[in-house]
C-alpha positions as CSV (number, residue, x, y, z in Angstrom):
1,X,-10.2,-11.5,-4.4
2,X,-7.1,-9.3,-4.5
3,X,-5.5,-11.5,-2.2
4,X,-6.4,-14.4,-4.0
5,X,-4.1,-12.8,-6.7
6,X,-1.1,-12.9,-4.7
7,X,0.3,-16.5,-5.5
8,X,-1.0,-15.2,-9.6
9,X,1.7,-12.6,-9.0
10,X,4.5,-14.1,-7.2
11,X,4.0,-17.1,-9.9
12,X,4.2,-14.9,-12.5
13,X,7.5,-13.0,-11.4
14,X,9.5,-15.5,-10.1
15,X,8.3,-19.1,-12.1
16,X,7.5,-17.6,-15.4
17,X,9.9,-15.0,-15.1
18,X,7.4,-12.2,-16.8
19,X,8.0,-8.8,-15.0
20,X,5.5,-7.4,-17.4
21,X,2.9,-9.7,-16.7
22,X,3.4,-9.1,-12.9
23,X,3.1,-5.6,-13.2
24,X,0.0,-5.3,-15.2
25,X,-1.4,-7.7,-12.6
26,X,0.0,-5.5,-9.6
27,X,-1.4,-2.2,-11.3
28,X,-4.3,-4.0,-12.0
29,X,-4.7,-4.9,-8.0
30,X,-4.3,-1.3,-7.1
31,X,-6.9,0.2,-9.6
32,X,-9.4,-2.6,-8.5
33,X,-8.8,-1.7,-4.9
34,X,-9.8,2.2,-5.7
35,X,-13.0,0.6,-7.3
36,X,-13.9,-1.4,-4.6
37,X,-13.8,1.2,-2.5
38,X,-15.7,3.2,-4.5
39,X,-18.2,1.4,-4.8
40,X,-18.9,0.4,-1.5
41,X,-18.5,4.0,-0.6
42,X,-21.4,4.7,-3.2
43,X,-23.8,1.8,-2.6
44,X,-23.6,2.2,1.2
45,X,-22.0,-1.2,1.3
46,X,-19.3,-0.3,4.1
47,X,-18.9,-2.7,7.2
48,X,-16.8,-3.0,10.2
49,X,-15.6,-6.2,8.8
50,X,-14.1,-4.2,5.6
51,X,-13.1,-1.5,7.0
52,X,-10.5,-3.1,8.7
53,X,-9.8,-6.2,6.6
54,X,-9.9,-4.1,3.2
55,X,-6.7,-2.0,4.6
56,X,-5.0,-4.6,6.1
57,X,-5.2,-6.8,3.3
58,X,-3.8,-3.9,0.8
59,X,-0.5,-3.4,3.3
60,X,0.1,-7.0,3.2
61,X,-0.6,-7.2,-0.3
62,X,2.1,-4.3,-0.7
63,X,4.6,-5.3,1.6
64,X,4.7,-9.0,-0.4
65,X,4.9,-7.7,-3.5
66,X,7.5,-5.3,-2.8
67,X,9.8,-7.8,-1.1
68,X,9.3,-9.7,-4.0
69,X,10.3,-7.0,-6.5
70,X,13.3,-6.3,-3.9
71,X,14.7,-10.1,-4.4
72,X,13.9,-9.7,-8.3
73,X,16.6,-6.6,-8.0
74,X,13.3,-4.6,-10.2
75,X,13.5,-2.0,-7.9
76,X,16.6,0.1,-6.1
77,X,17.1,-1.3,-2.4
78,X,16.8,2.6,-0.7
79,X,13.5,3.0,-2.3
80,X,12.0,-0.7,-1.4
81,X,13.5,-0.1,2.2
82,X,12.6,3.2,2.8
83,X,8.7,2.1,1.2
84,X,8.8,-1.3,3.8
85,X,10.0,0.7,6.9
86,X,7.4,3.5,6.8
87,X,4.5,0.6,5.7
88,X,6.0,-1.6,8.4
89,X,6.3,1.3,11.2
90,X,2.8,2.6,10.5
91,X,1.1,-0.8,10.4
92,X,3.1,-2.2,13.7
93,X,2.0,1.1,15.6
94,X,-1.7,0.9,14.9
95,X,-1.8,-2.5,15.6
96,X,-0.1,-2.3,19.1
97,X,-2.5,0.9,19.7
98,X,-5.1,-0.8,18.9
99,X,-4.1,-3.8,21.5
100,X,-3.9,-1.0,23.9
101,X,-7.3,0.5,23.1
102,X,-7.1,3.3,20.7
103,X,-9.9,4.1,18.8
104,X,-10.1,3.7,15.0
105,X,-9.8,6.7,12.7
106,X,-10.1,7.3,9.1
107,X,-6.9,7.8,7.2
108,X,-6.8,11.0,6.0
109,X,-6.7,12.1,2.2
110,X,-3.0,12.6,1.9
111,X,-2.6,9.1,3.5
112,X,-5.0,8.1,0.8
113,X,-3.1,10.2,-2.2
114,X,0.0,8.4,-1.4
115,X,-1.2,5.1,-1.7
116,X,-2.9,5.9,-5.1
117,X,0.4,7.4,-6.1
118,X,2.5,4.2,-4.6
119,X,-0.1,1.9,-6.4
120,X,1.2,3.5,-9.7
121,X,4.8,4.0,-9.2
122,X,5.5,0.6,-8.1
123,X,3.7,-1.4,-11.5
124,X,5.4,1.1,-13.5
125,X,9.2,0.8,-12.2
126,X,8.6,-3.1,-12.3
127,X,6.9,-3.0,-15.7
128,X,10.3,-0.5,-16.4
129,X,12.7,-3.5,-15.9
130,X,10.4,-5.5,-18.1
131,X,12.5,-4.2,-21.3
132,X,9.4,-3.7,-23.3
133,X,8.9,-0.8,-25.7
134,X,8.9,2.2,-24.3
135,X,10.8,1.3,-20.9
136,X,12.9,4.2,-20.4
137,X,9.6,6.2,-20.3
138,X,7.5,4.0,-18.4
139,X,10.3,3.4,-16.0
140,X,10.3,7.6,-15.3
141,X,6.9,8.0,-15.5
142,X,7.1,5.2,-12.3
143,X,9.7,7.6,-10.7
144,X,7.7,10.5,-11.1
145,X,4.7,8.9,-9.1
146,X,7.7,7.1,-6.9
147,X,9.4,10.3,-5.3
148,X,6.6,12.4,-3.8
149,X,4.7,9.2,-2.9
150,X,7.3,8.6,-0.6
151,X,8.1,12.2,0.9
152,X,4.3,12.0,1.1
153,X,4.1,8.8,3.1
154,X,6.6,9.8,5.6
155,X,5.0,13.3,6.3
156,X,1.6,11.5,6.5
157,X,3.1,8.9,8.8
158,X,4.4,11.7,11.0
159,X,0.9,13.6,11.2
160,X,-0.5,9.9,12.5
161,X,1.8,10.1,15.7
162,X,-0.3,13.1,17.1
163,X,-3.7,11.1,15.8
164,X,-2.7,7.8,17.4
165,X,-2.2,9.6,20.7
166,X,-5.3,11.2,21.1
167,X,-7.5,8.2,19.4
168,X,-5.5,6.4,22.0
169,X,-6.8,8.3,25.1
170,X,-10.0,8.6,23.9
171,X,-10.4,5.2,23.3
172,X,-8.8,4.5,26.6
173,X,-11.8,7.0,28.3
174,X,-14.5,5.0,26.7
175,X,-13.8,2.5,27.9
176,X,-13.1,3.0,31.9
177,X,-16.5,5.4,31.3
């Protein structure tokens, strides 16, 4: 369903030209994916299917709508590149690892405080640069999530170079044994 919203959002920032709009939407995405999670977490309703389509559709998700705040100039170009390159990085070397045979892991709970931070920060500098009451303070209450999400997602994508390796040999071992 979240990915059925992307259009809904790109629509909404570019055609109608509401960054407020967009950003409730886009904040809205990010506390529904928490849900979901949730509950499949607490009604046993986990697959294989979702646990890799859930994650890859919430990068893609992310990646779009931060290239599309980008070309809206809603958010400063170091942060959106410096957000894009570590998503991009990350995603690019799972996926070739996983071509090669590496096993899949969970991401670990500073992976996941990141995103939760990121999901906040990014609705709130775009809904910043919306102009409405209260900008100034909605705009630094975006930067305060903004900052350590990002030092956050760069030491976490670190700590996954070690974790890819050895998920990658063991992977490798089950399947010549």
């Amino acid at each position: 369903m979240r990915l059925c919203c992307l259009p809904i959002f790109l629509w909404l920032l570019f055609s109608v030209r509401d960054r407020g709009a967009a950003a409730w939407l886009l904040g809205g995405l990010g506390a529904t994916d928490w849900i979901d999670g949730w509950v499949a977490r607490r009604f046993n309703q986990q697959s294989s299917f979702g646990a890799v389509f859930d994650p890859a559709v919430d990068r893609g998700l992310f990646i779009v709508a931060l290239i599309a705040i980008l070309i809206d100039n809603s958010v400063p170009m170091w942060f959106g590149l410096a957000v894009l390159i570590r998503e991009i990085t990350v995603a690019s070397a799972m996926l070739i690892a996983t071509a090669f045979g590496m096993q899949r892991f969970a991401v670990n709970i500073w992976g996941k405080r990141y995103t939760f931070l990121m999901m906040f920060a990014v609705p709130l500098i775009l809904l910043g640069e919306a102009d409405g009451a209260g900008a100034v303070w909605v705009t630094r209450g975006g930067w305060i999530c903004a900052i350590p999400a990002l030092v956050v997602s760069y030491l976490t994508a670190l700590n996954y170079v070690p974790q890819i390796s050895q998920h990658l040999r063991s992977g490798r071992a089950l399947r010549r044994g």
